[in-house]
C-alpha positions as CSV (number, residue, x, y, z in Angstrom):
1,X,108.4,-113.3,-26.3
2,X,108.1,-109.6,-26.9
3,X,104.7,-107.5,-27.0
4,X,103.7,-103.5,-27.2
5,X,100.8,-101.7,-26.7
6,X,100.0,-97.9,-28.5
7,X,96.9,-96.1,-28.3
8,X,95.9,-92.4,-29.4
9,X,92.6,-90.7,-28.6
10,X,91.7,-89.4,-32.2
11,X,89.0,-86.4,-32.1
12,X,85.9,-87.7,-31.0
13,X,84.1,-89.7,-33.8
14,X,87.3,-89.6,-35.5
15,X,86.6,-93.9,-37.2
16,X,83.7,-94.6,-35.9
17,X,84.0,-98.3,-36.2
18,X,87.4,-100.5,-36.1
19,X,87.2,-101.5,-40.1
20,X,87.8,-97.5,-40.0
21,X,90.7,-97.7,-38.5
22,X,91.9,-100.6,-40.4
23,X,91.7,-99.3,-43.4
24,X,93.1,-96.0,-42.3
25,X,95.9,-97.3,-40.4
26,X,97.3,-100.0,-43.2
27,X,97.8,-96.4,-45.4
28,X,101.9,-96.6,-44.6
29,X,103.6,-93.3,-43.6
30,X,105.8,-93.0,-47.1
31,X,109.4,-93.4,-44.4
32,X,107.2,-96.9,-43.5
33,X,106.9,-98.3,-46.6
34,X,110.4,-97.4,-48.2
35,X,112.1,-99.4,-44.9
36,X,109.2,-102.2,-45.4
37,X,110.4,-102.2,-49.2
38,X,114.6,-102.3,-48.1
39,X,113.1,-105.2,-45.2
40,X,111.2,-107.1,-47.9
41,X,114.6,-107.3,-50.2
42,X,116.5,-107.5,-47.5
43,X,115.0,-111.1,-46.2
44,X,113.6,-112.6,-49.4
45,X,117.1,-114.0,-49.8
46,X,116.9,-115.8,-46.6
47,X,112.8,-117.3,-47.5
48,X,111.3,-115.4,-45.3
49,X,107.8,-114.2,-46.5
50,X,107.4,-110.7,-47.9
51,X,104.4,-108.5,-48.9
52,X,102.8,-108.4,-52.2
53,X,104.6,-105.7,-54.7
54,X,101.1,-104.3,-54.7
55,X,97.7,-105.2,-53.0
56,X,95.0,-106.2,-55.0
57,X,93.1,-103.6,-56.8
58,X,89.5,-103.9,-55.2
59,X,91.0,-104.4,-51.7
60,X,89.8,-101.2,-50.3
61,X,86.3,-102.2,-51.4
62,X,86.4,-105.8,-49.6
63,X,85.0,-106.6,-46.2
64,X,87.8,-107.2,-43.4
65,X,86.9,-111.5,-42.7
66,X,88.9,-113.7,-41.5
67,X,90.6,-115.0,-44.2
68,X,90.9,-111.3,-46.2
69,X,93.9,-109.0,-45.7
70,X,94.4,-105.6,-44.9
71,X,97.4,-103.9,-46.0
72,X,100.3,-106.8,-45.8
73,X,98.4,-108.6,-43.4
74,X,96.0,-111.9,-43.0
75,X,92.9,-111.1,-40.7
76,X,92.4,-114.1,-38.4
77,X,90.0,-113.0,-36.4
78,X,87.4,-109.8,-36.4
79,X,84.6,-108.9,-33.5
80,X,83.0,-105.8,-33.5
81,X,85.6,-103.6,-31.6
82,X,88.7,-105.7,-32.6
83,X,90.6,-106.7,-35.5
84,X,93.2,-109.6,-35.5
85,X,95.6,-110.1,-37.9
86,X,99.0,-111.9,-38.2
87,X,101.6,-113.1,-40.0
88,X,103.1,-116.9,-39.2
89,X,106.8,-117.5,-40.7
90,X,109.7,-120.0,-40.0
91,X,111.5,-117.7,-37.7
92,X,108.6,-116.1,-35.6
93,X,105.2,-115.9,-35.3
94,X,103.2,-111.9,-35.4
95,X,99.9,-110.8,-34.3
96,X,98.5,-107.4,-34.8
97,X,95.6,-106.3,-32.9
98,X,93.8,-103.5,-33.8
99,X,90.8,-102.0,-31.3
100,X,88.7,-99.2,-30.7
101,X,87.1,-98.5,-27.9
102,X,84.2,-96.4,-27.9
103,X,84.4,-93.8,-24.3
104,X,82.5,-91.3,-22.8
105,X,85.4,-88.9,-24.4
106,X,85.2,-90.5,-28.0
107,X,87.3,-93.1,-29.1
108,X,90.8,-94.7,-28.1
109,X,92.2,-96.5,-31.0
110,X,94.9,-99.1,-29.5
111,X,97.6,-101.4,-31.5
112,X,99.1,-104.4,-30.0
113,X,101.3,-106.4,-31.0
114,X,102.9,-109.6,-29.6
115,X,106.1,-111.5,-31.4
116,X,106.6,-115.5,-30.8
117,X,110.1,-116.4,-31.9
118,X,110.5,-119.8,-33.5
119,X,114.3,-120.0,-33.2
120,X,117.4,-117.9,-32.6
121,X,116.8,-116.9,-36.2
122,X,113.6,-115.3,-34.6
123,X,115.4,-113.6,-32.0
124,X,118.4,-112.0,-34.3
125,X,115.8,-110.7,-36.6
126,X,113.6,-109.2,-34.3
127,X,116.9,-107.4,-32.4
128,X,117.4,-105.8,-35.8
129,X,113.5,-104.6,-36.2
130,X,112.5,-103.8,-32.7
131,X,114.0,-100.7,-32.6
132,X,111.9,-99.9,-36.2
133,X,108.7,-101.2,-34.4
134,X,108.5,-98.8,-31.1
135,X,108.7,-96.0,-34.2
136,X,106.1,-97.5,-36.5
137,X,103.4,-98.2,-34.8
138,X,102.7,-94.9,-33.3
139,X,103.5,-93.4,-36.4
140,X,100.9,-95.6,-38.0
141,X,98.3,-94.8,-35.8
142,X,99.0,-91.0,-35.9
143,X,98.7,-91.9,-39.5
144,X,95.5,-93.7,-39.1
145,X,93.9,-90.3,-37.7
146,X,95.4,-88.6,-40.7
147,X,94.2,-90.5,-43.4
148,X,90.6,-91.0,-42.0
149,X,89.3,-87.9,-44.2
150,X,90.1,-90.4,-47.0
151,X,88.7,-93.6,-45.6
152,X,85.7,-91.9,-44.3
153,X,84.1,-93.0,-41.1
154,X,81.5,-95.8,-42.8
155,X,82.0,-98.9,-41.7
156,X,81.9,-100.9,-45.5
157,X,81.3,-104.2,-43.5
């Protein structure tokens, strides 16, 4: 029902590998996480799932499977370019895909994400968020390029 696509050229050999970028990119702007923190009170009244307080400790350390998380999300799927991950709740259904391509130029590292709504609770949610989400993701992936000095560039899996 709804989808987006962001990309950024980072300086060449800026991740070298999408587990990279993963890591970099689920490092939240501070503006990001203080709205994911008002979001998370905001619905937990209502059932809806919210993110751990805090991610476990030796997260950072642990390969990105299927099965594993990084940041707030579940990865579903992982190839060697591409990272999958998503989130399945009662009113909608989100996937976040993560890839980077590797180009003659360097790298293009690309976020997409598509949203399936469940049911008109879906749909009224996601009216209030949309706007949000055409902000954070290219702030998260300008992020990303930031905060790769402190991920490094080695892939850890």
């Amino acid at each position: 029902h709804f989808f987006a696509a962001f990309s950024v050229l980072p300086p060449s050999a800026a991740f070298g590998g999408v587990g990279a970028l993963a890591r970099a990119s689920a490092q939240l702007p501070r503006w990001v996480a203080l709205l994911m923190g008002l979001r998370n009170r905001s619905v937990r009244v209502f059932g809806l799932k919210t993110e751990p307080a805090e991610p476990p400790k030796d997260a950072d350390d642990a390969p990105i499977v299927p099965g594993g998380a990084v940041g707030i999300f579940l990865v579903l799927a992982r190839s060697a370019d591409e990272i999958l991950m998503g989130l399945d709740d009662k009113h909608l259904d989100f996937r976040f895909s993560l890839t980077l391509q590797t180009r003659a130029d360097g790298e293009r590292a690309i976020a997409t994400t598509t949203v399936r709504f469940n049911n008109v609770w879906g749909r009224l949610y996601f009216s209030f968020v949309k706007p949000f989400h055409k902000l954070i993701i290219p702030a998260m992936l300008r992020g990303a390029i930031a905060n790769r000095a402190r991920v490094g560039a080695i892939e850890l899996d």
